[in-house]
N, C-alpha and C positions, 0 to 999 in steps of 0.2 A: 603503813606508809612505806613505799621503796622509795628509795634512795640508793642512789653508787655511789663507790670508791670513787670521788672526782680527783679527774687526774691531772688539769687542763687539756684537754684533746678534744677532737674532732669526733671523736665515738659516741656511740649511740645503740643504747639496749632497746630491742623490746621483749616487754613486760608481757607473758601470758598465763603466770603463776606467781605465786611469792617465791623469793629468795629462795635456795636452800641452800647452809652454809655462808660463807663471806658475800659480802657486797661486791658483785661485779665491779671490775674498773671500767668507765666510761664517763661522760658527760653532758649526758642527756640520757631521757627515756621516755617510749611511748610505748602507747599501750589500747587495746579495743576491749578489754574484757572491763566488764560493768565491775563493780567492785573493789577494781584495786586500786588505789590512791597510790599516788606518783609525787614528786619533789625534788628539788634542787635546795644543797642547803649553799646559803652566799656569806659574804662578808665583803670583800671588795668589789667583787666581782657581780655581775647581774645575773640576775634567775628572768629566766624567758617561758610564759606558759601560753601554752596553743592547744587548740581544740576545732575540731572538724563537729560541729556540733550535728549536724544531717549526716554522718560514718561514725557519728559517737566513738570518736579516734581521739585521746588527749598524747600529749607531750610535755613536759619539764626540761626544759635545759639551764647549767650552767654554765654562763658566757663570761669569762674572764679576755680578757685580752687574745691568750695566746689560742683558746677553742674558737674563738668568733674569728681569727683572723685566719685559722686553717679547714674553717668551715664546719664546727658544731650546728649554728643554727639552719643552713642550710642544707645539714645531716639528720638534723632531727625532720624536716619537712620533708624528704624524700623516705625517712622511716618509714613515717604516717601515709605518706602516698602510697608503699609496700604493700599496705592493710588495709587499703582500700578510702584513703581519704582524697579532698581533690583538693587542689591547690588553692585555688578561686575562693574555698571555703574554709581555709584554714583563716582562722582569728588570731594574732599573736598579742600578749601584753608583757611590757615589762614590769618587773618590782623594782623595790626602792634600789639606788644603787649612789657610789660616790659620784661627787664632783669636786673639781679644782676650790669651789669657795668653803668646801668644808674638810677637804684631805690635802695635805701637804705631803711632798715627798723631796727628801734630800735636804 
């Protein structure tokens, strides 16, 4: 399974081999090679996964605040569009993430 050094940014790896060495810093990552599993790890923050299922192109991002407001998610879709996926076809879902009736702050 890959994973980045999530850093909150806008960045975005793609994946065409495993790791070697450190976890790139980024926050997102796609990928077209069959085989290799991808992930966003969260806590307050959202994990966003997409997949071009007809370019068998997938993507993982993490979307905190500050990557989704300087364009992570819309970094990760133009990754995948790189590698040959199309836009029309890209699927997104989000995972569990906070809200106001269960997270206090201050």
């Amino acid at each position: 399974l890959l994973t980045a050094w999530q850093i909150h940014s806008p960045d975005v790896i793609i994946a065409r081999e495993p790791f070697a060495g450190e976890r790139p810093k980024a926050d997102a990552i796609v990928t077209d090679r069959p085989g290799i599993a991808i992930g966003a790890s969260t806590a307050d923050c959202g994990p966003v996964l997409f997949a071009d299922a007809e370019a068998r192109i997938i993507g993982a991002a993490h979307a905190g605040w500050k990557g989704a407001f300087t364009g992570v998610l819309e970094n990760t879709i133009l990754a995948m569009e790189s590698l040959g996926a199309r836009r029309q076809n890209i699927v997104a879902v989000l995972g569990p993430s906070i809200g106001p009736d269960n997270y206090e702050v201050g």
